[in-house]
NUPA-380244 format. One line per field, with one value per residue (C-alpha): residue in three letters; x, y, z; residue number from 1. Coordinates in nm, 2 decimals. Example, Ala and Ser with C-alpha at 12.3 -4.5 7.8 and 13.67 -1.06 7.14 Angstrom:
% residues 2
code c(ALA	SER)
east c(1.23	1.37)
north c(-0.45	-0.11)
up c(0.78	0.71)
pos c(1	2)
% end
This chain:
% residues 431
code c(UNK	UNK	UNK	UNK	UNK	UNK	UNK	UNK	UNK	UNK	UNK	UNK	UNK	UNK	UNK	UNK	UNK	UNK	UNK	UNK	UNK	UNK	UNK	UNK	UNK	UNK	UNK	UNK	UNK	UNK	UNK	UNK	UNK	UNK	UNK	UNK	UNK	UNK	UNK	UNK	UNK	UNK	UNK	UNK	UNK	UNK	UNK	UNK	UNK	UNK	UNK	UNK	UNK	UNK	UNK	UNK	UNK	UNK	UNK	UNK	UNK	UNK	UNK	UNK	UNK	UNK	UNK	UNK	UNK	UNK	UNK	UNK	UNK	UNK	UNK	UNK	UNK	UNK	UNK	UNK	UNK	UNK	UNK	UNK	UNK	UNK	UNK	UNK	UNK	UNK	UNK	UNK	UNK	UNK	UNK	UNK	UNK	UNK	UNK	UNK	UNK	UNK	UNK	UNK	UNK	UNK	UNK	UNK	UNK	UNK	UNK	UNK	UNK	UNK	UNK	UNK	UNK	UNK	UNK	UNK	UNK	UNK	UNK	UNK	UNK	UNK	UNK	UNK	UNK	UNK	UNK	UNK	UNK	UNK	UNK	UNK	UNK	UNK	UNK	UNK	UNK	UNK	UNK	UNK	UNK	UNK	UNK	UNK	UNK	UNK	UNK	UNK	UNK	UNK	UNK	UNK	UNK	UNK	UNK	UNK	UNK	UNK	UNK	UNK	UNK	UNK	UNK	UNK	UNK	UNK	UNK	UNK	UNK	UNK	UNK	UNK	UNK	UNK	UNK	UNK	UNK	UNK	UNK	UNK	UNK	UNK	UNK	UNK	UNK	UNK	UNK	UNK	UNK	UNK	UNK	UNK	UNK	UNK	UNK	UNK	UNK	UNK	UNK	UNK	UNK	UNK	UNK	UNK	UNK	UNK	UNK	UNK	UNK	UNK	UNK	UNK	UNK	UNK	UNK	UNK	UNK	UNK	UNK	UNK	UNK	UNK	UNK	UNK	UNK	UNK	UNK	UNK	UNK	UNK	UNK	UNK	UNK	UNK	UNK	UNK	UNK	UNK	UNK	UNK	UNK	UNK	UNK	UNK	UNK	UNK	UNK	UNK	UNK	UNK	UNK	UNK	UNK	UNK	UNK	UNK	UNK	UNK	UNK	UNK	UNK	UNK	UNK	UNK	UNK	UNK	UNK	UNK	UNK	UNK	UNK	UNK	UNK	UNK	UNK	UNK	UNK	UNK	UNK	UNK	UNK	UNK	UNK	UNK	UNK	UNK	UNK	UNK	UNK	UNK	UNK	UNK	UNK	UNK	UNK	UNK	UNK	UNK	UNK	UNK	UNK	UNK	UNK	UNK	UNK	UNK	UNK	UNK	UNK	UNK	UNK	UNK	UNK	UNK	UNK	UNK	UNK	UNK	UNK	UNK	UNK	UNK	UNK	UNK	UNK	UNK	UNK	UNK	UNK	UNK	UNK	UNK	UNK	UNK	UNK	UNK	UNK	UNK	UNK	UNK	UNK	UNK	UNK	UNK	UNK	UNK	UNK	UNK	UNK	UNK	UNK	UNK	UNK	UNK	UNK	UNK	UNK	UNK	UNK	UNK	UNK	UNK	UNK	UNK	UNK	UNK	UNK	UNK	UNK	UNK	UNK	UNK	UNK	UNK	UNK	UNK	UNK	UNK	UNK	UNK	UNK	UNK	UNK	UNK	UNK	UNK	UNK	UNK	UNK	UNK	UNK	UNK	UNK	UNK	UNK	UNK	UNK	UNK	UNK	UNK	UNK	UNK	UNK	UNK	UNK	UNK	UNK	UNK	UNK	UNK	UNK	UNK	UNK	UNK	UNK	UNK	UNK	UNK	UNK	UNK	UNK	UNK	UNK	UNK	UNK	UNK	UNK)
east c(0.00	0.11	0.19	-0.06	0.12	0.12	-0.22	-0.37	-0.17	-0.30	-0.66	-0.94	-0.99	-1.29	-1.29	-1.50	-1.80	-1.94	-1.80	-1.98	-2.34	-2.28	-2.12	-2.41	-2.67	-2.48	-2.55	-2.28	-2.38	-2.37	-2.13	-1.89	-1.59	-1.60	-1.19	-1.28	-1.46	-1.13	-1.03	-1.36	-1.53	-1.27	-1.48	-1.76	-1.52	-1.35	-1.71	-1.78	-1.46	-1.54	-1.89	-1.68	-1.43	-1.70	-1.86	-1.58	-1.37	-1.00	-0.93	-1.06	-1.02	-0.97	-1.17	-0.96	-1.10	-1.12	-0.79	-0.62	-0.52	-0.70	-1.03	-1.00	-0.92	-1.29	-1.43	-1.13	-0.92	-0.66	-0.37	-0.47	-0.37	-0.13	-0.35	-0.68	-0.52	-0.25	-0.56	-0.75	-0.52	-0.40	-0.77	-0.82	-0.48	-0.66	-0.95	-0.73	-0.51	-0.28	-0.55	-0.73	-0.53	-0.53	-0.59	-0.53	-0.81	-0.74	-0.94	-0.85	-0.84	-1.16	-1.00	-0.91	-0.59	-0.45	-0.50	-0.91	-0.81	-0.56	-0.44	-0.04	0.12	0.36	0.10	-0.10	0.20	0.26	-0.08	-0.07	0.29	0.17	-0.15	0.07	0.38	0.08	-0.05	0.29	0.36	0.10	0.16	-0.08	-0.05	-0.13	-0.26	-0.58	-0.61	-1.03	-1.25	-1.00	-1.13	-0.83	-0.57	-0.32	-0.41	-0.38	-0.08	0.04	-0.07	0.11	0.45	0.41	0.38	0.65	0.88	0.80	0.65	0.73	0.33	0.23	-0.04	-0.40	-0.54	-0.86	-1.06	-1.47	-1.62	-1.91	-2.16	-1.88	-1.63	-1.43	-1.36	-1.45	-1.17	-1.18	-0.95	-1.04	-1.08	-0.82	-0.58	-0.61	-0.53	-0.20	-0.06	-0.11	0.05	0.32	0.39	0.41	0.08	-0.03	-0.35	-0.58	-0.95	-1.26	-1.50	-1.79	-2.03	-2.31	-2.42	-2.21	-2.36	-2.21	-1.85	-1.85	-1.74	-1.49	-1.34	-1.38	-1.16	-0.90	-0.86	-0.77	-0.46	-0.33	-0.16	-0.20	-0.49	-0.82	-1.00	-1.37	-1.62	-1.93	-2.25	-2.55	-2.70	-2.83	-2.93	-3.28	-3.43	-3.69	-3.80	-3.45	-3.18	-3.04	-3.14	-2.95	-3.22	-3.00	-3.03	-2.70	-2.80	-2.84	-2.56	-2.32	-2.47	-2.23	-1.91	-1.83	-1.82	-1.62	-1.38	-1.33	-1.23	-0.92	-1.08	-0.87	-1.02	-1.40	-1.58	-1.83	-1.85	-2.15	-2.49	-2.32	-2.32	-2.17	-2.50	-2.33	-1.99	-2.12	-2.32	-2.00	-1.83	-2.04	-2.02	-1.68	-1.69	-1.80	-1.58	-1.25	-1.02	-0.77	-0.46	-0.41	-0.31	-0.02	-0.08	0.16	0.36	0.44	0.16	0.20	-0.07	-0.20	-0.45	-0.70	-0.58	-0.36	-0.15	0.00	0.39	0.41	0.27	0.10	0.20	0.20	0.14	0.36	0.42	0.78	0.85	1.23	1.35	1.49	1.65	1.33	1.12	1.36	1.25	0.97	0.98	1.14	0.91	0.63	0.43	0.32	0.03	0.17	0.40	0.17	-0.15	-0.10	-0.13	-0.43	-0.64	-0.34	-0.47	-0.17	-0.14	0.17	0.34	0.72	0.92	1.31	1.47	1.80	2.05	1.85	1.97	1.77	1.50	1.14	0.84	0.78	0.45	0.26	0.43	0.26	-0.07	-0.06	0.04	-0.18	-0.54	-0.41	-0.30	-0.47	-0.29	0.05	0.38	0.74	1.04	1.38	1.66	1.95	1.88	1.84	1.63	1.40	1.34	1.28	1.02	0.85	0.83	0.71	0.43	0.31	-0.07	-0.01	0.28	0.54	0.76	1.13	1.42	1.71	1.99	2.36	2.45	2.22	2.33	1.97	1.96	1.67	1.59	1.46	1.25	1.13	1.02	0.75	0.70	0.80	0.84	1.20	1.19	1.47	1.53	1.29	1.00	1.03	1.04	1.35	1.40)
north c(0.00	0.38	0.61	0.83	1.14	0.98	0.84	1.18	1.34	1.12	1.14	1.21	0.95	0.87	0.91	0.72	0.87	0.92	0.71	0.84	0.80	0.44	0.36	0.50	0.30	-0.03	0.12	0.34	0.55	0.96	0.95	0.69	0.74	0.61	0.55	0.31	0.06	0.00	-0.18	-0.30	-0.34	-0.42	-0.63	-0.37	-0.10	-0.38	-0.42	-0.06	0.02	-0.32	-0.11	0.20	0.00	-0.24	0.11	0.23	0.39	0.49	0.60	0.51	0.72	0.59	0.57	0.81	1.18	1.31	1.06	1.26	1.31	1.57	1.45	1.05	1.20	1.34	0.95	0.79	0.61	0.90	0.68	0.46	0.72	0.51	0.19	0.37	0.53	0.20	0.02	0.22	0.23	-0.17	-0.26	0.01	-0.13	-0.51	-0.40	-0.18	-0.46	-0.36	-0.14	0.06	0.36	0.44	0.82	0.90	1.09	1.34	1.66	1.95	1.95	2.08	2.30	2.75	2.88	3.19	3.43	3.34	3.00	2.87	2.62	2.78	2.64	2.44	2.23	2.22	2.08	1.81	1.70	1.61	1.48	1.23	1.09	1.12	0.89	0.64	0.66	0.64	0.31	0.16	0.21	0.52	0.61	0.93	1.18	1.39	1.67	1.79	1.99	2.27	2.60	2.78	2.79	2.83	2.51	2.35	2.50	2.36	1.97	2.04	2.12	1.85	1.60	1.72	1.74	1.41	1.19	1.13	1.09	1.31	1.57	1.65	1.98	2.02	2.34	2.39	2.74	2.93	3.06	3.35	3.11	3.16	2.99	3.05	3.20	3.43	3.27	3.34	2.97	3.18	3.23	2.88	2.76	2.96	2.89	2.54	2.54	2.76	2.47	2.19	2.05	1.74	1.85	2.14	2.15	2.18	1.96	1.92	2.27	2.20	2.05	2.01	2.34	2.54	2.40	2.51	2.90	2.82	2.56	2.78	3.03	2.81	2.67	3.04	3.08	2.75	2.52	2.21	1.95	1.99	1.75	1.81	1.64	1.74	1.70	1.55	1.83	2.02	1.79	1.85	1.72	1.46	1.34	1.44	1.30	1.47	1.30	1.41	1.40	1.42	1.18	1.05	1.16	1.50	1.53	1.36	1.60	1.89	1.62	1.75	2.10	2.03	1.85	2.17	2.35	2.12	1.87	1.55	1.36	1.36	1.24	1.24	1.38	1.42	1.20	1.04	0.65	0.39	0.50	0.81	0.69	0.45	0.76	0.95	0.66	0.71	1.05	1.01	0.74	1.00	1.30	1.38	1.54	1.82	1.91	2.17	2.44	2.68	2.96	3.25	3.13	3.55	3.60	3.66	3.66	3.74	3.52	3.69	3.89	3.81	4.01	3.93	4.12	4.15	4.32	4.59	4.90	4.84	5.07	4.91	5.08	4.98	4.96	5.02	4.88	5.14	5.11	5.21	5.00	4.69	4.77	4.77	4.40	4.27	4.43	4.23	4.60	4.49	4.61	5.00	4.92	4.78	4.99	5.25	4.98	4.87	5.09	5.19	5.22	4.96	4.68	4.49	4.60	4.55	4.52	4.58	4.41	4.49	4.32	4.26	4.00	3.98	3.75	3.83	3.67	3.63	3.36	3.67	3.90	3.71	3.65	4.04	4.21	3.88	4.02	4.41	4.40	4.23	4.30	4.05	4.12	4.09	4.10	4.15	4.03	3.93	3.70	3.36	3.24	3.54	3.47	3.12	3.16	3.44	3.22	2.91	3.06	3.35	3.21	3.33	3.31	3.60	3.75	3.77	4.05	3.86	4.00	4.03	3.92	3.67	3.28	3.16	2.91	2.94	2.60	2.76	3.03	2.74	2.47	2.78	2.89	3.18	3.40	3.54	3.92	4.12	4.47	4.61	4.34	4.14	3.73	3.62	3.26)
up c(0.00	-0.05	0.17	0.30	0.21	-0.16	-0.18	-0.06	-0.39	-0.63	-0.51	-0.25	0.03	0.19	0.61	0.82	1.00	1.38	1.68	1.92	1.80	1.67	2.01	2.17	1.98	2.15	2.47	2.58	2.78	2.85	3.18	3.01	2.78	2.48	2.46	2.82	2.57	2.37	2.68	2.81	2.49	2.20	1.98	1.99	1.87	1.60	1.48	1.41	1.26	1.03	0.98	0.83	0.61	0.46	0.37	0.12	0.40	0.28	0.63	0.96	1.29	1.61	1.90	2.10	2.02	2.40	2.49	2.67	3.05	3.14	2.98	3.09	3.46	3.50	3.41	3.66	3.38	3.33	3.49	3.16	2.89	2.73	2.71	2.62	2.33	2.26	2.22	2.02	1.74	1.76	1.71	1.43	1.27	1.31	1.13	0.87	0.71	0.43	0.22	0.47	0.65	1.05	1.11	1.55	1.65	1.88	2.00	2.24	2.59	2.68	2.91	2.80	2.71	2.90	2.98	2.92	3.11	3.29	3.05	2.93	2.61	2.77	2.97	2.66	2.52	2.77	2.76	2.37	2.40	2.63	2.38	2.09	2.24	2.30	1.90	1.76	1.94	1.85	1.47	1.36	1.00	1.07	1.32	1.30	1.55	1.48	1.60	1.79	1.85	1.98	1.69	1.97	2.15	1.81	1.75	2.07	1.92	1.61	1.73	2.02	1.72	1.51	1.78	1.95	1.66	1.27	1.21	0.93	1.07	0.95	1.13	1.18	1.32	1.42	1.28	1.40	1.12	1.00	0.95	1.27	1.57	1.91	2.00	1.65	1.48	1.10	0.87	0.66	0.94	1.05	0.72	0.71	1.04	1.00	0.65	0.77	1.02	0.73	0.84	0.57	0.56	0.68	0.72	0.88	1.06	1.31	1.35	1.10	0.81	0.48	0.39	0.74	0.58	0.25	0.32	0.59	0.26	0.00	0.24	0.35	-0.08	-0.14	0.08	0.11	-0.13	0.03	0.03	0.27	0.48	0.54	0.79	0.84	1.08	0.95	0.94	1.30	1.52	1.67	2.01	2.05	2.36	2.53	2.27	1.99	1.66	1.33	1.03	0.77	0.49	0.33	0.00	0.12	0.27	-0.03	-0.24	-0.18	-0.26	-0.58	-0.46	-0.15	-0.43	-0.66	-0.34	-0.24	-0.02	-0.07	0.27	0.29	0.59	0.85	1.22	1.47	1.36	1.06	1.01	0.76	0.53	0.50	0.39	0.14	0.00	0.00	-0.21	-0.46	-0.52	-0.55	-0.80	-1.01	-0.99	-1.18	-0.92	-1.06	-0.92	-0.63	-0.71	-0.58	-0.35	-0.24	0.05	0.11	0.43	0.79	1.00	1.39	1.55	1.38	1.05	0.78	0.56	0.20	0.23	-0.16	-0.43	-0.16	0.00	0.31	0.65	0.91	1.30	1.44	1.76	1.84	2.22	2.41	2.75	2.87	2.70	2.77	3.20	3.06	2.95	3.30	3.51	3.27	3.21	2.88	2.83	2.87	2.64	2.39	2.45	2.20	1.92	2.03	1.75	1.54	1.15	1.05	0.85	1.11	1.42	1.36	1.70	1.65	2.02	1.90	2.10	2.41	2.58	2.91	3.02	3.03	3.04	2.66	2.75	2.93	2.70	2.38	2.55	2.62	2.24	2.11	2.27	2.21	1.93	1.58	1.34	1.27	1.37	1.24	1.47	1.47	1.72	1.82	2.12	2.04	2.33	2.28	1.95	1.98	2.27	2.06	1.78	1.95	2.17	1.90	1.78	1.43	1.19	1.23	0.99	1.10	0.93	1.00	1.22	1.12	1.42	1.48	1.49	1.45	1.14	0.88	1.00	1.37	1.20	0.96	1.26	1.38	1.06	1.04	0.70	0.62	0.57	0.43	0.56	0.32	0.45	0.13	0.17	0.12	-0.03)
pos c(1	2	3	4	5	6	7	8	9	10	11	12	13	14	15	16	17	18	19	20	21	22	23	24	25	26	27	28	29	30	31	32	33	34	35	36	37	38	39	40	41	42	43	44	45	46	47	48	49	50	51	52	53	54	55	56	57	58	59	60	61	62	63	64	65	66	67	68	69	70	71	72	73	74	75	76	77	78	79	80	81	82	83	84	85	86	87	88	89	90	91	92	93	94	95	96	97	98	99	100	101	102	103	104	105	106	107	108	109	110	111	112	113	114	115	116	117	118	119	120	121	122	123	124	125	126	127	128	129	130	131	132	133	134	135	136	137	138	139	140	141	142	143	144	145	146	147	148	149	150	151	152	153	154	155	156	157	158	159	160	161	162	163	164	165	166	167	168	169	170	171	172	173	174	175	176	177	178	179	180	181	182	183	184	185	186	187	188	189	190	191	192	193	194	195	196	197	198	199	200	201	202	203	204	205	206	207	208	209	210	211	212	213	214	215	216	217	218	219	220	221	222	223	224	225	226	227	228	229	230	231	232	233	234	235	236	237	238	239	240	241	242	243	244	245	246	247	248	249	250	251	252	253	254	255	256	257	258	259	260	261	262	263	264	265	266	267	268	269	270	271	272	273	274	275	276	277	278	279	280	281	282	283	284	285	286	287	288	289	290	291	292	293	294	295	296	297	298	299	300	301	302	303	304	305	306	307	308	309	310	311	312	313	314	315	316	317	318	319	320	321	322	323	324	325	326	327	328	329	330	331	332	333	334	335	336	337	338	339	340	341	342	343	344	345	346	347	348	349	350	351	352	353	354	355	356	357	358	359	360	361	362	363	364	365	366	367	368	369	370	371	372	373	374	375	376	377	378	379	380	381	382	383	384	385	386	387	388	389	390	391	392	393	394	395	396	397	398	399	400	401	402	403	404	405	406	407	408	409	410	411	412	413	414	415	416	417	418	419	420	421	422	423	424	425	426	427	428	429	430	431)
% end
């Protein structure tokens, strides 16, 4: 069999569809994890990923979407991390044989990101790195982080895997109706971080129909040039007699396939209320579509957490911020936000921040949460420390543009992991 990476080139693969509601149907119930039956229940979960590969599924997704410490610990199985999740993906692997790939499921961590929450990147961090180690061992073709709604948090999941794991990485995001997250995060933004970061795929699933995904697609297809994963609801579920019941047929919901296609969607799936009806109706859409090839976007964008900005071809209205001896006390004494404030409504296109050769520690976390929620609009940096540019780069919820330093030693390799976009003096990429 191909490599994932390869297959997903040549043409669009079908994902699986809803764990939850067919695991629900056999009786699980609303104060039990779903990951506890890969231990309890193996057959059960063998049996439904059977359901999804007899269906036409390319790709099937384990049974380990809320796997993680902090999530297991509220139903008393979190010192079983590494089984739950082991399991999940031996039994998926079982099912797969040699034609059917394994995608690791893995959602966020239901807990809020700082300064909103009290969850910091580095715990974030930890908390993936742990359910990752756990899907690697156990074989994973791949790993699907869905349904994040803090681009941050993701970002978090993302590094954790490339630094810890060789899995290739599908990112996944949930939008409210104009196309954002609920932490604001634009579906455009999304896509360009995560491409940024060398992401396989980028995409969308989960918050409505087919229909609620099509705008969020069409968004991230226009700044991206890599493929797009899509996975749906079946439609909005409504509530009868206390349960939520998806009335979506599966012919509705294949309907929109082709369109999805012609946007860059290479993996096509189902989330919330969707069954193995739903895949098969998917196959045969797909049956019937020629697939083009992607094509090639500018790479030349930085972005904030919530705005983006193409550097060429534009003039462009950027504020710089020059570190003075003031401005560095400033920094150790952590008074951000009086540093920062007067860019709060500054008519700008990008914030550029010049540290010169500062050397000294601050607290760049609280430093990034602070210009992050003042200040929109992207940023590009310029300095000589190496720690400080590192930490800015790794904790920053967008992707920054950096004007190298002469007397810098950071290689184009650092800047590259966080992706980062080399500037020149002038704020022009630099190959």
């Amino acid at each position: 069999m191909k490599s994932f990476l390869t297959s997903i080139q040549e043409r669009v693969l079908l994902y699986d569809g809803s764990k939850g509601v067919m695991l629900q149907k056999r009786g699980l119930k609303g104060n039990e994890a779903s990951e506890s039956w890969n231990l309890s229940k193996p057959d059960e979960i063998k049996n439904l990923y059977n359901l999804y590969k007899q269906a036409g599924s390319d790709v099937i997704q384990t049974n380990t979407f809320p796997g993680n410490r902090v999530t297991l610990d509220k139903h008393g199985i979190g010192d079983k991390t590494y089984q739950v999740n082991f399991e999940g993906v031996k039994l998926a692997k079982e099912v797969a044989g040699d034609n059917t790939y394994v995608a690791a499921s893995v959602g966020p961590t239901g807990m809020i990101m700082e300064p909103a929450g009290d969850l910091s990147f580095d715990k974030a961090y930890d908390i993936f790195k742990e359910q990752l180690k756990a899907l690697e061992d156990a074989g994973a073709d791949v790993v699907n982080f869905e349904t994040f709604t803090d681009l941050n948090e993701l970002r978090a999941a993302i590094l954790a895997a490339k630094e810890t794991t060789s899995l290739p990485i599908i990112a996944s995001v949930t939008f409210n109706d104009n196309s954002r997250t609920l932490s604001g995060n634009s579906a455009e933004v999304c896509a360009i971080v995560c491409e940024a970061l060398k992401v396989e795929v980028v995409g969308a699933n989960c918050s409505g129909g087919p229909d609620s995904l099509l705008e969020p697609i069409k968004k991230m297809h226009g700044v991206v040039s890599i493929p797009l994963s899509v996975k749906a609801n079946a439609g909005m579920p409504e509530l009868v007699a206390g349960e939520a019941v998806y009335k979506q047929k599966p012919e509705q919901f294949s309907a929109y396939t082709k369109e999805y296609v012609e946007h860059g969607v290479r993996l096509i799936g189902g989330c919330c209320g969707t069954t193995p009806e739903f895949i098969s109706a998917l196959r045969k859409e797909l049956n019937e579509i020629k697939v083009q090839d992607l094509k090639l976007r500018s790479n030349s964008m930085i972005a904030s957490a919530f705005s983006y900005l193409e550097l060429s071809n534009k003039e462009l209205s950027i504020e710089k911020l020059f570190i003075n001896d003031e401005m560095r006390d400033m920094l150790r004494k952590g008074d951000f936000y009086s540093l920062l404030q007067a860019y709060k409504a500054a008519k700008m296109d990008c914030l550029f921040i010049d540290f010169g050769d500062m050397s000294e520690t601050f607290d760049v976390w609280e430093f990034i949460s602070t210009i992050s929620y003042l200040v929109k609009k992207p940023l590009i940096i310029k300095c000589d420390s190496i720690e400080i540019v590192d930490k800015i780069l790794r904790y920053y919820p967008g992707r920054v543009g950096v004007v190298l330093s002469n007397t810098s030693n950071l290689s184009r390799d650092q800047f590259k992991h966080y992706g980062a976009l080399i500037l020149n003096d002038k704020f022009e990429p630099t190959v």
